[in-house]
C-alpha positions in Angstrom: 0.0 0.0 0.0 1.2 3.5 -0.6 1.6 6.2 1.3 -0.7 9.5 0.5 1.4 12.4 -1.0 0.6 15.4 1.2 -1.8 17.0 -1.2 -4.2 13.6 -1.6 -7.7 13.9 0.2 -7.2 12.5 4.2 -9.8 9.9 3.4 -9.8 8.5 7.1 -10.2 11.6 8.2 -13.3 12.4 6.1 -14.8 9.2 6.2 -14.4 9.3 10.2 -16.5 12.7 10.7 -19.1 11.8 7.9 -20.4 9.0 10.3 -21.1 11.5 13.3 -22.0 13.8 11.2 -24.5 12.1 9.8 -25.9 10.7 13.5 -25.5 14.3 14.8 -27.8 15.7 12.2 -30.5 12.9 12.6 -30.5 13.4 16.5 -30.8 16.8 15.9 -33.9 16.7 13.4 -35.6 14.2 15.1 -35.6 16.4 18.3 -36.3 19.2 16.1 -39.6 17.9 14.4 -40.4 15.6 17.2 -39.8 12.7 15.1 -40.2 9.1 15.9 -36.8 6.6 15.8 -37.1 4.7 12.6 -34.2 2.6 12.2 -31.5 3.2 9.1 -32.6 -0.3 7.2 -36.3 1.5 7.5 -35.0 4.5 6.3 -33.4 2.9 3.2 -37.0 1.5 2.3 -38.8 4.6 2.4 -36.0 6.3 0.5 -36.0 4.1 -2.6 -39.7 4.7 -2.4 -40.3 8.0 -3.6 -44.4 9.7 -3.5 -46.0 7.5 -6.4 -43.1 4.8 -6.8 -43.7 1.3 -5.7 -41.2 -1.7 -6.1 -41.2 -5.3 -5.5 -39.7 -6.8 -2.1 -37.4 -8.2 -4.2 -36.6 -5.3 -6.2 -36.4 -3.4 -3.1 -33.9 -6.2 -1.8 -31.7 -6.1 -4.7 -31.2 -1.9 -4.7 -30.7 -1.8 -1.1 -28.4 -5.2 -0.7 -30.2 -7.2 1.5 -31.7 -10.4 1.7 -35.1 -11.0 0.9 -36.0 -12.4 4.4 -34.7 -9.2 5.7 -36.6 -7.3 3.9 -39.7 -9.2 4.2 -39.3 -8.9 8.0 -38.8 -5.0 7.8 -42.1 -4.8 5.8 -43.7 -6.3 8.0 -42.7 -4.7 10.9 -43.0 -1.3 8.6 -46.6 -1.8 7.8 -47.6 -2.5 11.6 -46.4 1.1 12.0 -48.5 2.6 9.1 -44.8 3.2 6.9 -46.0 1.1 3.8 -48.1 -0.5 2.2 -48.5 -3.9 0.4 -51.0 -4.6 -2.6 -51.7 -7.3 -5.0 -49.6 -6.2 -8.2 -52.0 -5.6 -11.0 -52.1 -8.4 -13.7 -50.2 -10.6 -11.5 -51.8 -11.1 -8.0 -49.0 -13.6 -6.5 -46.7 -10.8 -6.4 -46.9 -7.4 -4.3 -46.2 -3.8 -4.9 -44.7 -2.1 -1.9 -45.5 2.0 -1.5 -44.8 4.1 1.1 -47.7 5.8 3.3 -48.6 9.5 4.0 -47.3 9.1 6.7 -44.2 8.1 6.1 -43.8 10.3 3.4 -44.8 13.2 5.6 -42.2 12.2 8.2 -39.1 12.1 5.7 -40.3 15.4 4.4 -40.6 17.2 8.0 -37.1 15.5 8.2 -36.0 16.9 5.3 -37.1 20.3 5.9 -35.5 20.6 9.9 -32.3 18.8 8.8 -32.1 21.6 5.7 -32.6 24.1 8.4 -30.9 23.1 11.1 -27.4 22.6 8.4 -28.0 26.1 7.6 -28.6 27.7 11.0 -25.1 26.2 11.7 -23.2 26.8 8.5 -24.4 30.5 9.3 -22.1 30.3 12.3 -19.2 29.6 10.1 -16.9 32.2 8.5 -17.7 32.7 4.6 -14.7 30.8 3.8 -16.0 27.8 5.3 -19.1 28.4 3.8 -17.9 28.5 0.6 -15.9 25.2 1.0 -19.1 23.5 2.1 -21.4 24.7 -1.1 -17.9 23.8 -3.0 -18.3 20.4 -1.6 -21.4 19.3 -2.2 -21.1 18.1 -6.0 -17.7 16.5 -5.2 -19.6 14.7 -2.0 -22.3 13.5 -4.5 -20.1 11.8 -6.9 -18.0 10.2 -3.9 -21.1 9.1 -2.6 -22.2 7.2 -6.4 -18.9 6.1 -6.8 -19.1 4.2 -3.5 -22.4 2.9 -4.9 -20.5 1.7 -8.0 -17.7 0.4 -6.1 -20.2 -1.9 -4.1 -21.4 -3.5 -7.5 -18.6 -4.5 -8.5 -17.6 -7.8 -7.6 
């Protein structure tokens, strides 16, 4: 393994402060909004469900990486707590479509909207150079973020 030249990107360093980060923010909106705990594999599922999408459990198993069983079992504990929906797929009524509720759609968007304003109550705190490096980051944390994603297909 080599050794990073001083100008290469401290990748420990950024991949250890995106993890709290990311818990930090969460806390923080949650308290915010009042918001229940939904646990991250929860999460996942109503992500890749957006307002008028639906997808198979096994579809939904594929994207996210996980096994079907899992999946199965977070549906079900999901639509005990009004977060989805199953349905007989139309045409073919041995399969199910899988939608998420009002509900939880209302949740992720009150989450949305405090974690939006609680990153830019505290970025206003910040000097305007650190500003500026954040808004500079975002694209570059965006294409990290899908090359990961391609990095885990690969074999």
């Amino acid at each position: 393994m080599t050794r990073p030249h001083a100008t290469d990107l401290d990748a420990a360093r950024l991949a250890s402060v995106i993890s709290p980060l990311r818990r930090t923010l969460l806390a923080a909106a949650r308290a915010a909004e009042h918001l229940p705990e939904i646990p991250d594999a929860q999460i996942e599922i109503v992500r890749a469900l957006p307002r008028g999408t639906t997808a198979g459990p096994g579809e939904l198993a594929e994207r996210l990486r996980l096994s079907r069983s899992t999946v199965s079992n977070l549906l079900t504990a999901m639509e005990a707590n009004g977060l989805v929906r199953r349905r007989p797929r139309p045409g073919n009524h041995r399969h199910v479509d899988v939608l998420a509720t009002e509900k939880a759609l209302d949740l992720f968007d009150r989450f949305d909207l405090a974690s939006g304003t609680l990153v830019a109550r505290a970025a206003a705190v910040l000097s305007d150079v650190d500003r500026a490096a954040l808004a500079a980051a975002v694209p570059a944390l965006e294409r990290l973020r899908d090359a990961l994603t391609r990095t885990e297909d690969q074999p």
